[in-house]
N, C-alpha and C positions, 0 to 999 in steps of 0.2 A: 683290310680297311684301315685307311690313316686315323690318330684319336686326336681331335682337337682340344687344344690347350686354352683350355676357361678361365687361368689366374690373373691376366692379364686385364680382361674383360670386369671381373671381380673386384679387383682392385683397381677400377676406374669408378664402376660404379659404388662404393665403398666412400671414394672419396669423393665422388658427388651429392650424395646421401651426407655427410659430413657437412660439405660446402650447405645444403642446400639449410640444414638446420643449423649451422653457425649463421646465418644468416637471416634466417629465422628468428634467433635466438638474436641478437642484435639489433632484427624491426621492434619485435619485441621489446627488447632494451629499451630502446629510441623511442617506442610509443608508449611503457611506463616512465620513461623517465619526463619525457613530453607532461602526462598526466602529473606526474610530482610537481611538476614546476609548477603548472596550472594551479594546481593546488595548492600551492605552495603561496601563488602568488594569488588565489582570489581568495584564500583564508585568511582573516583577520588576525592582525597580533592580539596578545590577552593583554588586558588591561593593567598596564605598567603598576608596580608597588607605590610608586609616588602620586600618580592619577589617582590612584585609590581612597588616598587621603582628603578628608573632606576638609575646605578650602573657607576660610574668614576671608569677608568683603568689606569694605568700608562704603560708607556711603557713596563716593564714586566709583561704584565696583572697581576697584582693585584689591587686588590680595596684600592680608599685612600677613596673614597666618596660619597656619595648616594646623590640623588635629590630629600629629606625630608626634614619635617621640623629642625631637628637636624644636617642634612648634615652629620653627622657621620656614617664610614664605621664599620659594625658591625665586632667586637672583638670576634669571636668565638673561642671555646675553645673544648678538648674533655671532658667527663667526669673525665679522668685521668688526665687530666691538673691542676681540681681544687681539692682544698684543700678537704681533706675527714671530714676535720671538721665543712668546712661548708656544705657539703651533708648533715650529720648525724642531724645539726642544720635546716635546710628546712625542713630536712623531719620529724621531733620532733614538729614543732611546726605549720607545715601546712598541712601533710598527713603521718600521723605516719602507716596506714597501705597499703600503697603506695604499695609496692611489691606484696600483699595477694588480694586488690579487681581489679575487673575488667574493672577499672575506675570508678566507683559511689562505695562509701560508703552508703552501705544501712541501717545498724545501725545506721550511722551518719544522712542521712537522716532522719531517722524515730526520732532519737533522736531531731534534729533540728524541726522537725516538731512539736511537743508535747509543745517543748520550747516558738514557736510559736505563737502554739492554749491559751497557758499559757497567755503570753505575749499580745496575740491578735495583732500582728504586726510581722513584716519579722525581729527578732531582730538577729536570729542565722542562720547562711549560712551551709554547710555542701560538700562544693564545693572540690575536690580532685585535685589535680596537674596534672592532666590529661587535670579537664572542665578548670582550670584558664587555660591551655595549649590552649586550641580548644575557649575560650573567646577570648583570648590576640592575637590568629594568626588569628582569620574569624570574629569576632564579634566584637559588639561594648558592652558598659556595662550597656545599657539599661534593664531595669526588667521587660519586656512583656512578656507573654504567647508565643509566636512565636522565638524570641530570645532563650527562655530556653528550646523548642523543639527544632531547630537545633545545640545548645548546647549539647545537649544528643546527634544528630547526630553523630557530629565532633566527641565526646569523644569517643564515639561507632567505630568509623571508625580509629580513631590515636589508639586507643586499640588493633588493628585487624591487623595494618597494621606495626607498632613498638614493638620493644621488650622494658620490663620495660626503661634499663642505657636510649635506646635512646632515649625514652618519656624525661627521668629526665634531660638528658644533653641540649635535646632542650630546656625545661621549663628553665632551668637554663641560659642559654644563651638570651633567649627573655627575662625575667621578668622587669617590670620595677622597677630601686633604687632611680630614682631622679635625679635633675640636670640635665638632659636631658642622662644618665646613660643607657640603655639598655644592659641586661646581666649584669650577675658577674663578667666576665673578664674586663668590661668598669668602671663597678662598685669598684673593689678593684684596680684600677688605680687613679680613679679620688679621691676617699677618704683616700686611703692609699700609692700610689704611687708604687703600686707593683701587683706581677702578683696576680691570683686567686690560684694558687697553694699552693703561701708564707703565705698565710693567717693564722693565729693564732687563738685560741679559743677564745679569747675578739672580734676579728674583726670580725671572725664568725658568732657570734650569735647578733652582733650590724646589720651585713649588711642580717642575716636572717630576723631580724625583721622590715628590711624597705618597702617589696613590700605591706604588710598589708595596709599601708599609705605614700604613698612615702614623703609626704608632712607632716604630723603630727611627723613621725618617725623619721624624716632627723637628722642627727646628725648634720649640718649644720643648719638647722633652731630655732633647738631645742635638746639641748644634754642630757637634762633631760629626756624628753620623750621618747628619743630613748635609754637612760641606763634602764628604766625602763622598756621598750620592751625587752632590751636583758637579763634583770632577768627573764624574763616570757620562754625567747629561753632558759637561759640555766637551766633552772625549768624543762620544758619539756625534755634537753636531760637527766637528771637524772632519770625522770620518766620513760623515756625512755631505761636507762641503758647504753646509749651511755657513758655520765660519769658518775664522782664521786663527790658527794655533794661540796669534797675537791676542785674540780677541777673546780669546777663552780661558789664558793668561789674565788676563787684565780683570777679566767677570770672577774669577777664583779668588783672586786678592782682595775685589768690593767687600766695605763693612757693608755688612747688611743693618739697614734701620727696622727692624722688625718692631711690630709695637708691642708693648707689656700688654700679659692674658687680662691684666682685668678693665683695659680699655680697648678691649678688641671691639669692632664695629658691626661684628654679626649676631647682637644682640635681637632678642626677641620684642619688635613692636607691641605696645598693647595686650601685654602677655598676662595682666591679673583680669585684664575684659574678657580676651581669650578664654581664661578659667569660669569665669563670670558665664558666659557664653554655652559651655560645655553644661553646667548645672542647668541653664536652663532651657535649654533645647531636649534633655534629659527629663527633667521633673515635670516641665510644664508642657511641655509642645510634643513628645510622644515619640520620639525620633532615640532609637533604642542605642545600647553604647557601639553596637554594629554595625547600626550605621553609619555614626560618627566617624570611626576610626576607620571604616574599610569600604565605604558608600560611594566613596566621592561623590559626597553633596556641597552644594556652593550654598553658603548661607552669608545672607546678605542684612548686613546689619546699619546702623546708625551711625557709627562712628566716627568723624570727622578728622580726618589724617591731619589737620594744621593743628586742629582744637589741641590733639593728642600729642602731639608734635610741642608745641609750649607747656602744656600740662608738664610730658615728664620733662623735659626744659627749666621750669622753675623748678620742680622737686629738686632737680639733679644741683640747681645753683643755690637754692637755701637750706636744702641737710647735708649733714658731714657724714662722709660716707664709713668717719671709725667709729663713729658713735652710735648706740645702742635707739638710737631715737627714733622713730615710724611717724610716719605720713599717711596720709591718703586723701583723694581729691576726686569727687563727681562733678560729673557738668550738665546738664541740661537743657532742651531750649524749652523753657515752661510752653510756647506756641503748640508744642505738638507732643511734648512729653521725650523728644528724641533723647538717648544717652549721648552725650558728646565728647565725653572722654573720659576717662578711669583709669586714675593711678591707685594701684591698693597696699603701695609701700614703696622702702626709696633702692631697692635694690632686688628683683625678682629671682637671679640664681641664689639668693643667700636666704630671703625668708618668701616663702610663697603663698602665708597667710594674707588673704585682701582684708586689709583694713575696711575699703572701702561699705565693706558688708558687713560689717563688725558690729554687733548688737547690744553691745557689755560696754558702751563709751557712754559716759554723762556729758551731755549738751553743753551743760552749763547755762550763760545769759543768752544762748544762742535761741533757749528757747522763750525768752520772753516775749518777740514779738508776737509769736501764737497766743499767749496768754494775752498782749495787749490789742490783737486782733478782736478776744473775742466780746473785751471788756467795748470798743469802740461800736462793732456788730448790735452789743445787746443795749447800747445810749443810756447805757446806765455811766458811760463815760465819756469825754473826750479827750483831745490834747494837752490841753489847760486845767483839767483835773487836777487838786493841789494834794497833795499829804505831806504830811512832816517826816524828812529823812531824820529819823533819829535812833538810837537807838530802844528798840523796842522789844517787847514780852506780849507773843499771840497766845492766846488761847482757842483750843480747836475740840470738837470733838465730843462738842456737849459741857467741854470746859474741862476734862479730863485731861487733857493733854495742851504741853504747851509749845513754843516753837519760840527762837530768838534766832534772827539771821544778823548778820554784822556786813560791812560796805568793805570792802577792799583797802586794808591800809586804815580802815577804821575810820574813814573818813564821809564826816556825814554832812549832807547840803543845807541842812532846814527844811524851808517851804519850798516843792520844786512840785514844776508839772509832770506830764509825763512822756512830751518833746526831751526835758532835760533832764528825766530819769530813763531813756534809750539811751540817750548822746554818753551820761558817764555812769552806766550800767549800777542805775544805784537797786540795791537789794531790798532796801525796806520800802521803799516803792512798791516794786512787785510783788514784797509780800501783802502790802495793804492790798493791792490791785487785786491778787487773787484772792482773799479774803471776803471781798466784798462783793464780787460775781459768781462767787463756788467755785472750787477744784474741779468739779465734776462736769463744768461747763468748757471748762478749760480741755480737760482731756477730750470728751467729746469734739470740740472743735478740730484737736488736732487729728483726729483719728479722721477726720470729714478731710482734713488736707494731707493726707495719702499715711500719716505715720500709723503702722500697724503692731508695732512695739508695747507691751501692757505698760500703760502709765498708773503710777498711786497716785488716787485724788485726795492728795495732802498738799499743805501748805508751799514745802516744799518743793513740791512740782513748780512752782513757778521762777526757781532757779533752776532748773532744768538736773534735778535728782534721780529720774529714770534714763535709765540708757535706753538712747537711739543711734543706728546707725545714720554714717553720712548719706546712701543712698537716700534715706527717708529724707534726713534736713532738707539736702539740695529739691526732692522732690514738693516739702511741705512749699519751702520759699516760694517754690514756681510758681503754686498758687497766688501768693502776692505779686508776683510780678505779672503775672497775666491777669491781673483786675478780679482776682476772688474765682476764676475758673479749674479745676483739677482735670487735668489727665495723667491717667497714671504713667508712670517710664516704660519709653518700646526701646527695646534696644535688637531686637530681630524685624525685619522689614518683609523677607522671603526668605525659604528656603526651598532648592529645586535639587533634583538628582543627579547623578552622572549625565545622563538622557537628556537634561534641560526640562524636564517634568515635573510641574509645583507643586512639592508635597504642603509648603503654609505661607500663608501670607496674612498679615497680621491685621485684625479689623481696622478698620477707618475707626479714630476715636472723635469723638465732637466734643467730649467734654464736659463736666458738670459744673453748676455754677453752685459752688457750696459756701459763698459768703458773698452781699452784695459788693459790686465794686466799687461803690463809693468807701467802703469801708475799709478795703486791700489800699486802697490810693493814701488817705487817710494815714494811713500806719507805713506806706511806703515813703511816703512826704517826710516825714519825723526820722526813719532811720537812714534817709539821708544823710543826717546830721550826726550820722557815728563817725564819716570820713571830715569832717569839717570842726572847726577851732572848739575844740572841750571834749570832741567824742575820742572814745575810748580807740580809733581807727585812724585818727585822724595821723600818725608814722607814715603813714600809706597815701596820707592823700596828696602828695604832689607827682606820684605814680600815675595816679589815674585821672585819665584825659576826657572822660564822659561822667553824664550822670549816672553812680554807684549805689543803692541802696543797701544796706547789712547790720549786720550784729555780731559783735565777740563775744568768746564765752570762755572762759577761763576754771578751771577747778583746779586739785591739788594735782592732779593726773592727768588734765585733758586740756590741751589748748586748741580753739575754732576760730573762723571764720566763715559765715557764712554769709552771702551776699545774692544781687543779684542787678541784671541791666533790663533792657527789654528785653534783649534776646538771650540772656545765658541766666539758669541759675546754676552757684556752686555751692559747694560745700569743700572744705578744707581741713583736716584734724593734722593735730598732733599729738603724739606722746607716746610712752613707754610700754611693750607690752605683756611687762608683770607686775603692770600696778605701782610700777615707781614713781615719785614726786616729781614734777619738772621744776625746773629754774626758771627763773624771770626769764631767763634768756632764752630758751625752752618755746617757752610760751610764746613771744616775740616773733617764732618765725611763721606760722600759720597767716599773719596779716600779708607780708612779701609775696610768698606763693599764690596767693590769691590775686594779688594786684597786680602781679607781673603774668598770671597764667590770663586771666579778664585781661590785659591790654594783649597781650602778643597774642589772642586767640581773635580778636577783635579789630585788628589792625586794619585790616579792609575795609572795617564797618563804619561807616561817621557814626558821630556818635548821636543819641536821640533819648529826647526828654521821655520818662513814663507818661504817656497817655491819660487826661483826663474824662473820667468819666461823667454820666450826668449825675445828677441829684448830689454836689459837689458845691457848699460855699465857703468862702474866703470872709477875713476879715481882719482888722489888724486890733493887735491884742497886745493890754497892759502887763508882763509877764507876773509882776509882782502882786496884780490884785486880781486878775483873772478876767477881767472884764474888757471890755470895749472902749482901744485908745483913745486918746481925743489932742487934740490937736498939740498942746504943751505937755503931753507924759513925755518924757527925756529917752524911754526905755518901749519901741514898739515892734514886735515883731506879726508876721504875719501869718496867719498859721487856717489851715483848710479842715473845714468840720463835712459831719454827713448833713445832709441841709436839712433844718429843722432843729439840732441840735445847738447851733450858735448862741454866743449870748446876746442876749439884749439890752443887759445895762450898762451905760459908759459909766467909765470911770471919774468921780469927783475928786479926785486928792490935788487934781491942779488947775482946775476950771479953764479949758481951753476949751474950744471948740468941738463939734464932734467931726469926724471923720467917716467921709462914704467909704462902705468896702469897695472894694476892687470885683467885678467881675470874673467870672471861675476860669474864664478862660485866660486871664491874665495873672492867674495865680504863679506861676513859674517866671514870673517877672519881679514883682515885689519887692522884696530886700531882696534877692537875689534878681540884679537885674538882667538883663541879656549879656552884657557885657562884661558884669561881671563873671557869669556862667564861661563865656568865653574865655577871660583869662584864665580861668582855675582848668578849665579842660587843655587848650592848647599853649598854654604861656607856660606857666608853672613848671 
């Protein structure tokens, strides 16, 4: 019997059993890899390190500034914003087939790799603008196994979920150039002083080759290094074809204009409010430092981008930036209490104490009008109140103690009221004034118009011998200028989460009325007359184009202004902060800054009279006897009392006639008539 041969048979079926599970094994494939991509592609990316950062708004939601370590609000751009010559340079010399792979270069790869095994060490990378993409926004730059798998992640997923421009314009907007630089837009700001758009083929290929090294490359640290990088960027665009030998030639040779580091332009906006901001979304509002810094919360403040904009604009044009001298300026709109802008020094990288919040400064005369507020308040006084500027010996204290103030320059007026003891800051004025209402009505007063600073009820309080900060001053003024009403300073409006979900928003305030307004107008009328012929302000008054009410204040250490319109009050300091003496010249500049930060914030606004309130009379007054002009006094000015308080007897020293007062509502006419107001706001 024949023996059939079954090898044949065996090794058919053998390799159909093979076929059928390679094939298998391949649906398989196909249908986990199917599910990756899926996956891949319906799982959200993690929330980028920059997102994370909670975000400063200004009053018309925009960003000035982030709660990082840079504090800088990113400069985003589109693609078409930036120069095509620096596209063509990125992509020449860090991912030349950028458009063609799928996020990994796999030649590159495989090439890197060989270099490698060569090498016997990780000497050549192979990374595409994609992974440095999904590096720089989830990653750290760690070189673990675990890192460079979810590296492929990310790429795989920003592949999936962007088209090429928008990969390239996010890359380009995140990379880092250095100097605390993020993006090209921050980038060609801070080294060349102009947009990313303006960019030229020399600056190009200088600022392509700096994310390789931001530190080795820097044209600032090393200009060598980084000309010799942008040989290699524009080597590559030739090879590239982007240019021409000639043309890369010619970009090699360009001097570059680079601008010096200390007026580079990617400066931090409103960076001591910023700090300001931090403290109190912290202490007061409950919003813990983790969430600050890793929340991404948008906190939406007051801040006024023009206000802030001339603020540090005048600092910047009246201190010297070699001089040991400090600043600081608040703004307010007494209407609603808003912060409107904060400068808390004249140089933020160099000292990042805020002035502004500085509790250890003496007022000086700045504080008189609170004292002469409260003397007018309680009609134990008026305008026309006389004392003798002279030199004088108080006794306080049950008589125990005594107190001797002296006038500036030692110079004393005689019989003066107290219209023209504001106008030229006389001292023994104000100490009769508070002598004769109590210290203790005084501080109280102010305490009622937002200053929360312990004042001594002594004599001296009414030169302003307790330190207050400017935040308080500019907030007390407010009160004057909004007719005797207080709200306190909002400088946070909302804060909402990553989500858009409002963690605060800040109560509606209405405001208290803690001194009547006939009495704020009163006192706001008189310190008009600091910018006008004899007031201690009057350097400043051909600066300012509207009606200005304020007061300076002067000590051995402290120079002010404090002012205020309808719509802004401010506060202004200078001086030194180890308790150095200032110079006249010193002193001198606190007026400027005030009157040029008040017109360039105000520019938009026409200008407007303070508002008259009722129970408000007028009358024209003999200055030298106190009484009620009359037709032949040589000498009348017109001056607004709380009504009720006016005098009643004319004056006899010249037998003229008497004079009807004016109407209250014609009080802003008077010796200062329409026209005249006119020329001093827009002529002058």
């Amino acid at each position: 019997m024949a023996r059939h041969d079954h090898k044949p048979y065996k090794r058919k079926k053998t390799l159909f059993r093979l076929a059928l599970f390679l094939f298998g094994l391949l649906g398989l494939s196909l249908i986990a890899g199917g599910v990756l991509l899926a996956y891949l592609y319906i799982t959200p990316l993690p929330v980028a390190e920059t997102q994370r950062y909670s975000r400063l708004l200004d009053n018309d939601g925009e960003v000035i500034a982030t709660f990082s370590s840079s504090g800088r609000a990113p400069e985003r751009v589109s693609l078409g914003d930036i120069s095509p010559l620096l596209v063509k340079a990125t992509l020449a010399v860090e991912d030349r087939k950028f458009y063609d792979h799928p996020g990994f270069d796999l030649k590159g790869m495989a090439r890197a790799v060989l270099v490698n095994l060569e090498h016997m060490n990780s000497k050549q990378g192979a990374s595409t603008l994609t992974q440095q993409l999904a590096r720089n926004l989830y990653l750290s730059h760690e070189k673990t196994l675990t890192r460079k798998l979810k590296e492929a992640k990310f790429t795989a997923q920003i592949e999936m979920k962007y088209n090429k421009d928008e990969i390239l314009e996010m890359y380009l907007n995140e990379i880092y150039y250095g100097h605390g630089a993020y993006g090209i837009e921050s980038a060609s700001r801070m080294y060349f002083g102009k947009p990313a758009k303006d960019l030229n083929l020399a600056e190009s290929a200088i600022l392509a080759g700096v994310p390789k090294g931001p530190t080795y490359y820097s044209p600032y640290n090393n200009l060598e290094n980084a000309q010799n990088r942008q040989k290699i960027v524009l080597n590559s665009m030739v090879e590239t074809g982007a240019i021409t030998q000639a043309e890369a030639d010619k970009a090699a040779s360009f001097k570059l204009a680079l601008l010096p580091q200390d007026r580079q332009q990617n400066t931090v906006v409103a960076s001591f409010f910023r700090d300001y901001i931090r403290g109190l979304v912290i202490n007061k509002l409950d919003i813990t430092e983790e969430q600050l810094e890793q929340g991404g919360l948008n906190i939406y403040t007051t801040l006024d981008p023009q206000n802030q904009k001339a603020a540090e604009e005048a600092v910047a044009k009246e201190m010297n930036s070699s001089s040991e001298l400090e600043t600081a300026l608040v703004s307010i709109d007494p209407r609603n209490g808003h912060i409107k802008a904060m400068v808390g020094g004249k140089n933020y990288r160099e000292n990042q104490y805020n002035h502004a919040l500085a509790k250890t400064r003496q007022p000086g005369s700045t504080f008189k009008p609170i004292m002469y507020l409260t003397a007018i308040a309680s009609r134990q006084m008026t305008g026309i109140s006389m004392f003798d500027s002279k030199p004088t010996l108080f006794h306080y204290d049950n008589n125990r103690k005594t107190y001797q103030p002296s006038n500036f320059g030692d110079k004393y007026l005689g019989e003066i009221n107290m219209r023209q003891a504001i106008a030229a800051s006389d001292n023994v004025y104000a100490v009769n004034t508070i002598m004769q209402i109590g210290p203790e009505q005084v501080a109280d007063m102010a305490k009622k118009m937002g200053v929360a600073s312990p004042l001594d009820p002594v004599p001296s309080l009414a030169l302003g011998t307790s330190p207050i900060s400017p935040l308080e001053m500019a907030s007390a003024f407010a009160v004057l200028a909004s007719n005797g009403q207080r709200i306190p300073p909002v400088a946070v409006l909302r804060i909402t989460d990553a989500t858009g979900r409002n963690l605060y928003t800040a109560p509606e305030e209405k405001g208290e009325q803690v001194v009547e307004p006939a009495a704020a107008y009163v006192i706001t009328r008189m310190m008009e007359g600091v910018f006008e012929t004899g007031g201690t302000g009057r350097r400043v008054s051909t600066l300012l184009k509207r009606p200005v009410a304020g007061k300076t204040g002067t000590t051995d250490t402290d120079a002010w202004l404090v002012g205020y319109t309808p719509e802004l009050s401010t506060a202004v300091w200078v001086g030194y902060d180890k308790g150095r003496e200032i110079s006249l010249l010193d002193g001198r500049r606190a007026a400027p800054i005030f009157a040029q930060y008040t017109e360039k914030a105000l520019e938009n606004v026409p200008p407007k009279i303070f508002p008259i309130p009722e129970n408000i009379a007028s009358a024209y007054i003999d200055p030298k006897t106190g009484k009620l002009a009359d037709a032949d006094c040589p000498d009348k000015s017109l001056e607004v009392f709380i009504k009720g308080t006016e005098p009643t007897e004319y004056c006899d020293a010249h037998g003229g006639e008497q004079i009807t007062a004016p109407p209250a509502d014609a009080v802003q006419q008077g010796e200062r008539s329409w026209w005249s107001d006119f020329k001093r706001w827009w002529i002058e």
